[in-house]
C-alpha positions as CSV (number, residue, x, y, z in Angstrom):
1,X,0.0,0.0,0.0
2,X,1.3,3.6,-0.5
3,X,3.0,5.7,1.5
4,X,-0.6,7.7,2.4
5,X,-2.5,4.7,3.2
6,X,0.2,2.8,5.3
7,X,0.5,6.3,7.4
8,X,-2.8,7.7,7.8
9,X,-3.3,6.0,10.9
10,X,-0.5,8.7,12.5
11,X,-2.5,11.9,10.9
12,X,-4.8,13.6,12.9
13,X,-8.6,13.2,11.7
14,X,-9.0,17.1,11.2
15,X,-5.7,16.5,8.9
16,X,-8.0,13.5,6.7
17,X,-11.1,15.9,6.5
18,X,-9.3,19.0,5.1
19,X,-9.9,19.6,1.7
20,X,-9.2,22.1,-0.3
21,X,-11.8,24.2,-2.9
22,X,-12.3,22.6,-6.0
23,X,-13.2,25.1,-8.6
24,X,-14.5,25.9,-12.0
25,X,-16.5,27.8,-14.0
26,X,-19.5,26.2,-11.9
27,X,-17.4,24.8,-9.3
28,X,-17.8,22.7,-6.2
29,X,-16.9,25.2,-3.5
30,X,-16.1,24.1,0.3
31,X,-14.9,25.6,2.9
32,X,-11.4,24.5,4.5
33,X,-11.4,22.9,8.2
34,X,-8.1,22.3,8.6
35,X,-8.3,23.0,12.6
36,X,-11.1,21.3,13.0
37,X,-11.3,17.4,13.5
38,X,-14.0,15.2,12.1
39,X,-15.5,14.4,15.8
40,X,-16.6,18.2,15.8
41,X,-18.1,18.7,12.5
42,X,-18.9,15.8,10.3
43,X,-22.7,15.5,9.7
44,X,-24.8,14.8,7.5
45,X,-25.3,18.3,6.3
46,X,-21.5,18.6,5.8
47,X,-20.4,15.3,5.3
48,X,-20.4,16.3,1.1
49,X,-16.9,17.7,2.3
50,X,-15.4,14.5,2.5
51,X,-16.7,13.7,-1.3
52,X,-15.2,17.2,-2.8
53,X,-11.6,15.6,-1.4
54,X,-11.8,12.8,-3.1
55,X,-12.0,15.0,-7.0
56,X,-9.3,17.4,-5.4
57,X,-7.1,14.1,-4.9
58,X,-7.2,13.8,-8.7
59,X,-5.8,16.5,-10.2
60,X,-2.3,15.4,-9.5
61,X,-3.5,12.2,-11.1
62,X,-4.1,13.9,-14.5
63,X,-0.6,16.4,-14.1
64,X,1.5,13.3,-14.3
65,X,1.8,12.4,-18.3
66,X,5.5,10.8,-18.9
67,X,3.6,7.3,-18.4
68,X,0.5,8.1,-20.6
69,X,2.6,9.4,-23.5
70,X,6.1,8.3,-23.7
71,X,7.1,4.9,-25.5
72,X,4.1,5.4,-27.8
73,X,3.7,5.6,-31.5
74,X,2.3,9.2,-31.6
75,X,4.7,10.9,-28.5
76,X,8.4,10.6,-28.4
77,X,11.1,12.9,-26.3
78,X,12.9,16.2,-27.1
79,X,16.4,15.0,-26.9
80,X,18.8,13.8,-29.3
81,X,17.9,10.9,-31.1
82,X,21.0,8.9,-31.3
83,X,22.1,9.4,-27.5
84,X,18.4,10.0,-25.6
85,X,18.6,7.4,-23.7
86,X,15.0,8.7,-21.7
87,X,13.9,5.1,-20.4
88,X,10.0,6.1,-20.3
89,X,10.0,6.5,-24.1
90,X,12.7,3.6,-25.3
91,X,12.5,1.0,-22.1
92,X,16.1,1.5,-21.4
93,X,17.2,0.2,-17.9
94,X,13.2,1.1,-16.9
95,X,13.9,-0.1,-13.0
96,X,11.4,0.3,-9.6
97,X,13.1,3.4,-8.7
98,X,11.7,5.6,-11.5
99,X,10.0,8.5,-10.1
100,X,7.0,9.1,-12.6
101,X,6.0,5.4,-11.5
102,X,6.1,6.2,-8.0
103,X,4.0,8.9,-8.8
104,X,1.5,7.2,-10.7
105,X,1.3,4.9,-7.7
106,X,0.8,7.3,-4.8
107,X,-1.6,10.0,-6.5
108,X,-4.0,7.2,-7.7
109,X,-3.7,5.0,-3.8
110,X,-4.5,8.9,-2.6
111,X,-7.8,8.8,-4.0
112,X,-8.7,5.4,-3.0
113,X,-7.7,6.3,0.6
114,X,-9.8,9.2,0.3
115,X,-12.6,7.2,-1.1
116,X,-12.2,4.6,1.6
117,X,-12.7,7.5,3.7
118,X,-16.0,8.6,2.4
119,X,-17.4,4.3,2.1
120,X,-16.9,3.9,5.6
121,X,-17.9,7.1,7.6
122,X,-21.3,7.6,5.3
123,X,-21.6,3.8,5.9
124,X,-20.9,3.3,9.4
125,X,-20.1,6.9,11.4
126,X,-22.6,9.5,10.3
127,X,-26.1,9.6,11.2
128,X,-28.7,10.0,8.3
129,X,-32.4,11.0,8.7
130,X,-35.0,9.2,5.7
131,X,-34.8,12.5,3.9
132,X,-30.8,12.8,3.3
133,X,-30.8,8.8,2.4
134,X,-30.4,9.7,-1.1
135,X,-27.4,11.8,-0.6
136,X,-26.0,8.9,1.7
137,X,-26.6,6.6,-1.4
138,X,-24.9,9.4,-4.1
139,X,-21.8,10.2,-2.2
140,X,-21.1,6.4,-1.3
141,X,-21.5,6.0,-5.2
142,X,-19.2,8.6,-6.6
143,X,-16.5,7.3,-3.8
144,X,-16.7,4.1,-5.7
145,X,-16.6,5.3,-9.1
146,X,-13.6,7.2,-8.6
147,X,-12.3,4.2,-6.7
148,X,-12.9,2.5,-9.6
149,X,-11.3,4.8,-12.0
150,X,-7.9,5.2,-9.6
151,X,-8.1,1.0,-9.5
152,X,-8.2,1.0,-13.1
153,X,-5.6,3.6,-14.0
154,X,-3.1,1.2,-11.8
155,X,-4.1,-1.8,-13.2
156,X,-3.0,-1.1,-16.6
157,X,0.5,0.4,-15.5
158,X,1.3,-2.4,-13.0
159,X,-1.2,-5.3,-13.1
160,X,-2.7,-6.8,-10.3
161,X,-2.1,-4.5,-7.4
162,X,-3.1,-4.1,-3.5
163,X,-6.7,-4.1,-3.1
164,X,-7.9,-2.0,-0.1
165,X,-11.6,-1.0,0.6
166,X,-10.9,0.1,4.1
167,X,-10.3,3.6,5.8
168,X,-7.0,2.8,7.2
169,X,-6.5,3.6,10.8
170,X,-3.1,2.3,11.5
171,X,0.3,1.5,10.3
172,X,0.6,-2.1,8.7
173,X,3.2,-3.7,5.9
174,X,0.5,-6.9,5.9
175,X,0.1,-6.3,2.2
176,X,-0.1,-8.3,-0.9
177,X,-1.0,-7.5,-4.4
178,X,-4.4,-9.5,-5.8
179,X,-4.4,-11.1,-9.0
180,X,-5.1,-8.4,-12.3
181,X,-8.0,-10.6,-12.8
182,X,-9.0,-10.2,-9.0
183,X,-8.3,-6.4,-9.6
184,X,-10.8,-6.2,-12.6
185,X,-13.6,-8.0,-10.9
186,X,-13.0,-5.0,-8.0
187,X,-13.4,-2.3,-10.4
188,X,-16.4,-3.8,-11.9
189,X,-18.1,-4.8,-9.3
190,X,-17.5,-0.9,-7.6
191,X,-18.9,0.6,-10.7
192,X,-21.5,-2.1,-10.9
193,X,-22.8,-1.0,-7.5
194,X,-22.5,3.0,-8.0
195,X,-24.5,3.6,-11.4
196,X,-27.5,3.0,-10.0
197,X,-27.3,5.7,-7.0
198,X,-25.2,8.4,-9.6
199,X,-27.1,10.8,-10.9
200,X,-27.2,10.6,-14.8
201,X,-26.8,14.5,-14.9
202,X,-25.4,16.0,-11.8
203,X,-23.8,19.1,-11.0
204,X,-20.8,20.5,-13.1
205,X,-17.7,18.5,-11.8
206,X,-19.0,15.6,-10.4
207,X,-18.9,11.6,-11.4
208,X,-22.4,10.8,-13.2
209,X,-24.2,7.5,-13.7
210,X,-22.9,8.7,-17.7
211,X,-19.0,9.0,-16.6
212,X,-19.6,5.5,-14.8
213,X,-21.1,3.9,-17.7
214,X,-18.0,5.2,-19.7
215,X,-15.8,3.8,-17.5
216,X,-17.5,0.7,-17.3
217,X,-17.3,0.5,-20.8
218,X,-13.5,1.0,-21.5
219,X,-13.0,-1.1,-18.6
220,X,-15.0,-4.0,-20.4
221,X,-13.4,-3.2,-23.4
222,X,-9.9,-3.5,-22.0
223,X,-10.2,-7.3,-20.1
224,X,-11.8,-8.6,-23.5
225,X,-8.3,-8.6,-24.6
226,X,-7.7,-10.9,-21.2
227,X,-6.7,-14.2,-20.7
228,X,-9.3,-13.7,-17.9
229,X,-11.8,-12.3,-20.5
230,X,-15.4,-12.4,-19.9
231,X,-17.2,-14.2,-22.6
232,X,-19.5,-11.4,-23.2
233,X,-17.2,-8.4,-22.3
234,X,-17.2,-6.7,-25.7
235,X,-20.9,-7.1,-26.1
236,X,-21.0,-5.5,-22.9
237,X,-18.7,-2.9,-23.3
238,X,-20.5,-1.6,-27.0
239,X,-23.9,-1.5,-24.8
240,X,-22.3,0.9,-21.7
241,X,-20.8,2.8,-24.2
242,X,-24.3,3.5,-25.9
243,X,-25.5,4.3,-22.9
244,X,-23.2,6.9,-22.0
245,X,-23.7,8.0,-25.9
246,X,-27.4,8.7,-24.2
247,X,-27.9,10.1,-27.7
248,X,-26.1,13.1,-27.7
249,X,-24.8,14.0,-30.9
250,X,-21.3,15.4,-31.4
251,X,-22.1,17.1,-34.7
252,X,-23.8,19.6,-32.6
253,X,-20.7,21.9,-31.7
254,X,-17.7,21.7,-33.9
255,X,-14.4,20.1,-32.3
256,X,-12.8,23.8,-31.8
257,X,-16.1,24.6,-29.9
258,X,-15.4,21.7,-27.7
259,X,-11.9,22.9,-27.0
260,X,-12.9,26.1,-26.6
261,X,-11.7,28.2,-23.2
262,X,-14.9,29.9,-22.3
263,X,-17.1,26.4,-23.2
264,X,-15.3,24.3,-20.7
265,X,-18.4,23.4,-19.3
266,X,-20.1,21.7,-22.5
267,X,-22.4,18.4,-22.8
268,X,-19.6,16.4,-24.6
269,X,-17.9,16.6,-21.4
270,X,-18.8,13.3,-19.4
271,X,-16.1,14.4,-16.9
272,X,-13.5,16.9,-15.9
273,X,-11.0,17.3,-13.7
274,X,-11.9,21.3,-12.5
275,X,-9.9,24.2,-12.1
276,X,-11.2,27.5,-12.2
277,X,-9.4,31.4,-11.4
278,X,-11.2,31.2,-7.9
279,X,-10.1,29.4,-4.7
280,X,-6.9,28.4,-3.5
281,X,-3.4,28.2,-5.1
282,X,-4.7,24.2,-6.5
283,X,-7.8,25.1,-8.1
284,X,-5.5,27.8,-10.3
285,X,-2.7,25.3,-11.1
286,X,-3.0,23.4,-14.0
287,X,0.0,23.0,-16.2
288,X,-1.6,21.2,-19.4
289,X,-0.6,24.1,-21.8
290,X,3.1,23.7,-20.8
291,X,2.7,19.9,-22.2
292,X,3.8,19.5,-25.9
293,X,5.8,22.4,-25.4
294,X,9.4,23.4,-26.8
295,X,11.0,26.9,-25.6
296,X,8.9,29.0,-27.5
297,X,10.7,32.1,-24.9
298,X,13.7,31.3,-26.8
299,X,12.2,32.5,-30.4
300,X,12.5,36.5,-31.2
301,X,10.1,38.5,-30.8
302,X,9.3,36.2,-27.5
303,X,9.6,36.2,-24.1
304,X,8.6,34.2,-20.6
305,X,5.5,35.7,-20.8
306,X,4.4,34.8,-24.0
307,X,0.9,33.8,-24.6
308,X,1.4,29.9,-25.4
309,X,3.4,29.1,-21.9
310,X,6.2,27.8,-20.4
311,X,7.8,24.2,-21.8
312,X,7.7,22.1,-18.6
313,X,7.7,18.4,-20.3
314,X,10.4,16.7,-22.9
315,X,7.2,15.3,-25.1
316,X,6.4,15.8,-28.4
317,X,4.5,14.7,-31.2
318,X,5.9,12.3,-33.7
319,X,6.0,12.7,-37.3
320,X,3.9,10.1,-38.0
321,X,1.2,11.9,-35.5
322,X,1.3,15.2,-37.8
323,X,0.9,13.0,-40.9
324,X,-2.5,11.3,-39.7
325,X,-4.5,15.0,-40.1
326,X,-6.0,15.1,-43.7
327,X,-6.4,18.3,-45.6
328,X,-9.9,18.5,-44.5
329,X,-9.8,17.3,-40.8
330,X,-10.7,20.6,-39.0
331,X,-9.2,18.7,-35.8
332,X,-5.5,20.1,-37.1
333,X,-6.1,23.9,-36.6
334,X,-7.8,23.1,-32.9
335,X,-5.2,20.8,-32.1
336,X,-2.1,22.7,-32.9
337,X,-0.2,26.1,-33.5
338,X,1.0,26.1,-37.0
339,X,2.2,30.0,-36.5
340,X,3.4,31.5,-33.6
341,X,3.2,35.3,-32.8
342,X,5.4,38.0,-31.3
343,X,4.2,39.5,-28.1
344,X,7.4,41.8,-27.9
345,X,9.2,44.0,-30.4
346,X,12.6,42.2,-31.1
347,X,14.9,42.5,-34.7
348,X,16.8,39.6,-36.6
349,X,19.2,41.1,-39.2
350,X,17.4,43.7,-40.9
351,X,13.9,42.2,-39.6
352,X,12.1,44.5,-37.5
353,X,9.6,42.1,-35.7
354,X,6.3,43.9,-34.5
355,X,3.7,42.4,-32.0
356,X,1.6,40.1,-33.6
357,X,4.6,39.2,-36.5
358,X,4.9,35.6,-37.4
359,X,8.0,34.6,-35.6
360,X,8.4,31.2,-36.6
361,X,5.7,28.9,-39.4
362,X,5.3,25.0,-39.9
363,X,3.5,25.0,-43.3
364,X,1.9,21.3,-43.5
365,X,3.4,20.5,-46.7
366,X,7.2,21.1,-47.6
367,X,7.5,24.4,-49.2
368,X,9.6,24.8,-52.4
369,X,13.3,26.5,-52.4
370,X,12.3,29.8,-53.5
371,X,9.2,29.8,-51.1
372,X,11.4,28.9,-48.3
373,X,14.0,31.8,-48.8
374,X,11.3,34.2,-49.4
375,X,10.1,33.5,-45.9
376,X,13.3,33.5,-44.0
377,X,13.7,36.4,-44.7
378,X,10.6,37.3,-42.2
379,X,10.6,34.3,-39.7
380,X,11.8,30.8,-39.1
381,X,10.1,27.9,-41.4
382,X,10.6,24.1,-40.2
383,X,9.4,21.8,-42.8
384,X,7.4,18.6,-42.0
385,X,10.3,16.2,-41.5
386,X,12.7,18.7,-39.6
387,X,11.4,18.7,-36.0
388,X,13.7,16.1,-34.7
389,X,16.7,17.1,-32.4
390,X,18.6,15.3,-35.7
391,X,16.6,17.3,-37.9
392,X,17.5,20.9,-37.8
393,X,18.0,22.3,-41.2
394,X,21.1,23.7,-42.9
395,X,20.9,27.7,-43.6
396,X,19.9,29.3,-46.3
397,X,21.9,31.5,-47.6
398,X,21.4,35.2,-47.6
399,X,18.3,35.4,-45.5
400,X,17.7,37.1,-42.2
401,X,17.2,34.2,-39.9
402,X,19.5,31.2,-39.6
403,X,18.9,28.5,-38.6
404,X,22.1,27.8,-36.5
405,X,20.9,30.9,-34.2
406,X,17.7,29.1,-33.4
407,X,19.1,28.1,-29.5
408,X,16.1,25.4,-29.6
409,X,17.7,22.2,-30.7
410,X,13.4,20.4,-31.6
411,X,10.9,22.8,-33.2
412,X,7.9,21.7,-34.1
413,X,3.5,22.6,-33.7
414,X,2.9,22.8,-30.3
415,X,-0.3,22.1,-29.0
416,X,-3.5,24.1,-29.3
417,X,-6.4,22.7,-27.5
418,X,-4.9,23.1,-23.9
419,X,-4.1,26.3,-24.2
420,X,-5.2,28.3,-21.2
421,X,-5.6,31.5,-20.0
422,X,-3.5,33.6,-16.6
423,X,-0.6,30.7,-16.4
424,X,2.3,31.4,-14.7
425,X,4.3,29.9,-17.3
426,X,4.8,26.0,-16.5
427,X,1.5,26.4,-14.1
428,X,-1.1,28.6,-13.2
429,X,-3.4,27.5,-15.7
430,X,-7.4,27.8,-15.2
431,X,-8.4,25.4,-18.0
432,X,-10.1,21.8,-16.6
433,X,-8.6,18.3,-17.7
434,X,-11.0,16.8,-20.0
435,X,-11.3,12.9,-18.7
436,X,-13.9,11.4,-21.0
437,X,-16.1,12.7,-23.6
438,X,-19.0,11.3,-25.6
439,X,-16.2,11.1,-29.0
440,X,-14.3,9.0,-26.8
441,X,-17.7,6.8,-26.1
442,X,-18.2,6.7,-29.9
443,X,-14.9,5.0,-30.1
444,X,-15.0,2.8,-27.3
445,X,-18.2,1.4,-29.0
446,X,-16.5,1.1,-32.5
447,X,-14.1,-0.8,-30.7
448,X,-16.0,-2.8,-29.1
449,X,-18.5,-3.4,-32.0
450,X,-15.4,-4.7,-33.8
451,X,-14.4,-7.2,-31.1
452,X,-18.0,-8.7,-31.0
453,X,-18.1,-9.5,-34.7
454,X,-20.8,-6.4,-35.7
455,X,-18.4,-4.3,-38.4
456,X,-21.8,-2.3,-39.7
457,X,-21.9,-1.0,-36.3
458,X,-18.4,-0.4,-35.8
459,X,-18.2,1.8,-38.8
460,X,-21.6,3.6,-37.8
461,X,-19.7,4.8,-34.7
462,X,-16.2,5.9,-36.4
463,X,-18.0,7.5,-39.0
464,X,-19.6,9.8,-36.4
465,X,-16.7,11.0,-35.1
466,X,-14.9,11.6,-38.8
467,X,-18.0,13.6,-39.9
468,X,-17.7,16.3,-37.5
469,X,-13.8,16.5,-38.6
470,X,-14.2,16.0,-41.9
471,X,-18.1,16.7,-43.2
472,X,-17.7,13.3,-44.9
473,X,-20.8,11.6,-43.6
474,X,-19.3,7.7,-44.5
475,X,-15.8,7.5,-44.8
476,X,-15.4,4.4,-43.3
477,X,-16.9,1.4,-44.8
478,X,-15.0,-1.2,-43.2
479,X,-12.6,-1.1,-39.7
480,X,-9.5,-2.4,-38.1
481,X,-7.9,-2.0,-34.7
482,X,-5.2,0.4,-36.8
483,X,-8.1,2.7,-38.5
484,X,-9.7,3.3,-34.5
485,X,-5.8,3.8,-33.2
486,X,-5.5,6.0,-35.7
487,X,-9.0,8.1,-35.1
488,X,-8.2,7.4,-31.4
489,X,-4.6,9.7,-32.1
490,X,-6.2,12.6,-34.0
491,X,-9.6,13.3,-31.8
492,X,-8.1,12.5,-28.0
493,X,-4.3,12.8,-28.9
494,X,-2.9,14.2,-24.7
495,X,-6.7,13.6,-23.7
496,X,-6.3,9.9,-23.0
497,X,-3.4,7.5,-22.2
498,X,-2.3,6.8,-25.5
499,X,0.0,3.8,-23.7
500,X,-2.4,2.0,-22.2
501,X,-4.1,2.3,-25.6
502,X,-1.8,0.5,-27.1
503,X,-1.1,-2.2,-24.5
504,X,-5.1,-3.0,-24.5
505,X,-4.8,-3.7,-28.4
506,X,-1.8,-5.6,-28.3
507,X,-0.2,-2.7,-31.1
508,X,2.1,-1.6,-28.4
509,X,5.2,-3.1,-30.1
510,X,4.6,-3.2,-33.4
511,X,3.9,0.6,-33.7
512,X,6.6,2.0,-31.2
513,X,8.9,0.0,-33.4
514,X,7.3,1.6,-36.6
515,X,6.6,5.4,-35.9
516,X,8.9,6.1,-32.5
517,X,12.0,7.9,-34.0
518,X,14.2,7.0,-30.7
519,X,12.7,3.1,-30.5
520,X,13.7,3.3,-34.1
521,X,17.2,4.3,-33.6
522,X,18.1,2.5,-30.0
523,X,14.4,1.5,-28.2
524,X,14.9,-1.7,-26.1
525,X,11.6,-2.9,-25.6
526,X,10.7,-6.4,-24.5
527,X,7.4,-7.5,-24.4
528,X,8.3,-9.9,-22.1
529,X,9.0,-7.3,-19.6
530,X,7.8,-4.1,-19.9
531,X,3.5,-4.4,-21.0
532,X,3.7,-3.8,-17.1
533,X,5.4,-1.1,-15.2
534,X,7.7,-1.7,-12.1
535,X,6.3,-1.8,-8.4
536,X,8.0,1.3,-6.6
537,X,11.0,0.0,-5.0
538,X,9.5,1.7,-1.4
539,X,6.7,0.1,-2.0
540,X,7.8,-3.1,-1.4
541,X,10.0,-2.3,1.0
542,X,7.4,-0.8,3.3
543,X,5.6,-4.0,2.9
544,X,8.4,-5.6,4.1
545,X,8.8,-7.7,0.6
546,X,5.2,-8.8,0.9
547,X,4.2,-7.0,-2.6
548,X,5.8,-8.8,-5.4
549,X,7.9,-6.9,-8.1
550,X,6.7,-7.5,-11.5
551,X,8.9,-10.1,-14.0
552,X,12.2,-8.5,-15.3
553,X,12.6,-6.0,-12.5
């Protein structure tokens, strides 16, 4: 169990009921009690407290994105091809002592300790008159469903991991981990038990009955691929994911409108993690923009307080992700920055930048020689296959900007849809985490469709989503698992965990090894080995050996 869990039994009870705000645009707002202890205050008229912890526990969940994105076919690192030796994105020496999987471990065991919290005292510790029964029954379910969701975020990093359903009130090491199958059958039965009591459209920010059946869905989806597999599952999964369709249909705001700042609170939005400019320091501190990021400060005519952010991540996209966007997919201009603009005057040679100049353009298709010149005369141009660290051009003659005084060693679109609004470069950001949206549902479904046999239906569902991007109202008339990887890259591309996607198809190897430039070069993947993640070395040594490391670690 993690460090939180093992040790909560030494916090004081005041300490375990002190939450922070948790904000949005329509945010859950509580008040903090941090010298107060739960013997004093918790009722049922405030006991909702305990519930708003439990969402503030997940935004460090969704901050974390080295193990979602790295290693994959569509994100690669920064750094030099031939010598990057970055073991998250080319498995090299991977070992139990990696901090982003130590991280992954802790912030999801947070929210099930918190959850815990929540199951027991509304189960056993608060007294609830007939009328409040209902919100006894709704704040027990959301505890599970995001239970559920933490459960499932580990098991596809790690496997089978420590099950615990108990507020923990003193120090043990008496752990073990449960099987992945055991660990599936946890997180079903969890978010079997808490659709019926969620609400199917509850107040902004909190799990609904929708989100569950989502989750159910892609949790389905995922053990079909089992050796433990239901014999059903991907019948069941297509149905949950219909249900949490509920009929909405995308087409009704365009994919920019979805991304939009000032629409963060729209009804393809199943569930969010929140943020807003209110509240404490957390429910202002986001750092999605800064993902996807190189040093755009570094560019003339910018500075530290430009207005895309602050690089705080070595990911970027691969080539092969750019390549995906057809001419007509409207996704590309929400997704990423093609031009970036001055927000300082600044001079290169005889260039005179203004604010609001192009300092630097990624044109989609290679311009021609004289094109080229013409514009480097004005501002940088990278061409389509010069991102790379290996890739930076040779200069042109004759023109104002060189490309050997460009300090940034990978240039390349950075992203679009997360960009936010009063950052603080790396952090600060307002703008909520999008964690499932009804495109997503459409594409669970096609998935699933596809696994159960029913291709009419599978193509019904991918078409969906391509007509909003593209207008083209059938494009699809058959499907494979590469055709929904690929729709999966260009509609949730940073949204979802593009790794686990991968590992649940069984493409994980076979794509790394086709469209990862560093797994290309020097990658040492072994399947063998490295579908799961390593157990945190503390981890197993505050268990006193009782958790077992995964094979090849």
């Amino acid at each position: 169990m993690n460090r939180y869990i093992k040790n909560i039994g030494r916090l004081l009870l005041g300490m375990a009921l002190s939450f922070t705000a948790y904000s949005c645009n329509d945010y859950l707002e509580e008040e903090n009690y941090t010298n107060l202890t739960g013997e004093d205050f918790i009722s049922e008229d405030n006991a909702d407290r305990l519930v708003v912890g439990i969402y503030n526990a997940l935004r460090p969940v969704y901050k974390g994105y080295d193990v979602t994105m790295l290693g994959t076919d569509i994100f690669t690192t920064q750094g030099n091809i031939g010598t990057d030796l970055s073991s998250l994105n080319v498995y090299f020496n991977l070992n139990s002592s990696n901090g982003s999987f130590s991280s992954e471990w802790d912030r999801n065991y947070s929210v099930i300790s918190k959850a815990n919290i929540v199951v027991n005292r509304f189960t056993n510790e608060i007294s609830w008159t007939d009328s409040n029964l209902s919100a006894r029954d709704n704040g027990i379910a959301q505890a599970k469903g995001l239970r559920a969701l933490a459960y499932f975020n580990l098991v596809q990093q790690f496997g089978g991991v420590v099950i615990s359903l108990d507020e923990i009130q003193e120090i043990s090491a008496d752990y073990a981990r449960s099987t992945e199958e055991e660990t599936y059958n946890q997180i079903i039965a969890d978010l079997e038990e808490a659709i019926p009591d969620l609400e199917a459209y509850p107040e902004t920010g909190r799990f609904s009955k929708r989100a569950a059946q989502h989750l159910l869905a892609k949790v389905y989806l995922t053990r079909a691929y089992t050796s433990f597999a239901g014999t059903d599952d991907f019948e069941k999964a297509a149905a949950l994911a219909e249900s949490a369709i509920d009929g909405y249909d995308i087409k009704s705001q365009t994919y920019a409108q979805v991304f939009d700042y000032d629409n963060q609170v729209n009804d393809e939005v199943l569930f969010a993690v929140q943020y807003g400019a209110g509240g404490d320091y957390e429910d202002r501190n986001n750092n999605k923009h800064s993902i996807l990021m190189f040093s755009v400060d570094q560019l003339p005519g910018m500075n530290r307080q430009n207005p895309y952010g602050f690089k705080d991540n070595s990911a970027m996209p691969t080539e092969f992700f750019y390549s995906l966007f057809d001419d007509n997919d409207t996704r590309e201009a929400a997704t990423m920055h093609r031009v970036l603009f001055a927000n300082v005057e600044d001079s290169v040679g005889t260039d005179k930048i203004a604010v609001g100049d192009t300092v630097i353009y990624f044109p989609k298709k290679a311009l021609t020689a004289d094109e080229l010149a013409d514009k480097l005369d004005r501002y940088y141009v990278y061409q389509p296959n010069q991102y790379y660290y290996n890739d930076s051009p040779v200069d042109v003659p004759g023109v104002n900007y060189k490309y050997s005084n460009n300090t940034n060693t990978t240039n390349f679109p950075i992203f679009k849809k997360f960009d936010d609004v009063g950052f603080d470069e790396a952090e600060g950001g307002y703008r909520d985490t999008f964690v499932f949206r009804v495109a997503e549902s459409h594409l669970i479904a096609a998935e699933a469709y596809l696994g159960a046999g029913n291709m009419a239906q599978a193509t019904a569902h991918m078409n969906v989503v391509r007509e909003r991007a593209t207008g083209i109202a059938d494009y699809y008339t058959t499907v494979d698992l590469d055709d929904i990887l690929d729709e999966r890259a260009l509609e949730l591309a940073g949204e979802t965990s593009r790794w686990n996607d991968l590992k649940r198809t069984g493409k994980l190897e076979e794509r790394i090894k086709m469209y990862n430039p560093h797994i290309i070069d020097h990658g040492s993947f072994d399947a063998s080995i490295h579908l799961l993640r390593p157990i945190p070395a503390t981890e197993i040594i505050l268990s006193d050996n009782n958790i077992e490391q995964n094979p090849g670690y």
